[in-house]
C-alpha angles and dihedrals in degrees: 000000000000122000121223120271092025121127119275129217117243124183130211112177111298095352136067133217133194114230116200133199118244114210109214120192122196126208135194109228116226118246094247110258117235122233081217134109102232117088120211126189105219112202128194124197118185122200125184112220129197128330120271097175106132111231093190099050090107090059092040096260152102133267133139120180101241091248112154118191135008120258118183115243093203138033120280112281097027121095092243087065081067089066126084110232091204100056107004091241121134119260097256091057086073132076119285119217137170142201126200112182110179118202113209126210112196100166083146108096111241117272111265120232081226091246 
């Protein structure tokens, strides 16, 4: 019996090699948080462009289908929501961009040059 995570055995020709499982963990990073007094909302939108899979990778060339801009073929939550309608791709064949707006509230008064 072999226990998960354990080295497999893998075999090339006449030699063997042990193969072993990395584990990865991803973190989200905190926005860092201001001794100030002032607050601000951060909001990011994200928006997928057009397509920039190749077509013609497999002859040597290339070819993209012209689509330009993602449009979700199933409702939010669900995998189809991953595939484009217009061109069939997945979504991280398009164009990624993203929008940060910050909203400021300074409800301090500025800081006086004492004059």
């Amino acid at each position: 019996m072999r226990l998960k995570g354990s080295p497999s055995l893998i075999r090339f020709g006449n030699r063997s090699t042990k193969m072993r499982k990395r584990q990865v963990v991803l973190r989200r990073e905190e926005p860092p948080r201001s001794s100030s007094t002032n607050s601000s909302l951060t909001s990011r939108s994200v928006r997928y462009a057009e397509c920039q899979k190749n077509h013609a990778a497999g002859v040597g060339g290339y070819a993209v289908d012209g689509c330009r801009e993602f449009m979700a073929s199933g409702e939010e939550g669900t995998t189809a929501a991953l595939t484009c309608a217009a061109c069939g791709c997945h979504r991280n064949f398009h164009r990624r961009e993203v929008e940060t707006e910050v909203a400021c509230d300074c409800s301090s008064p500025p800081p006086s040059n004492g004059a």
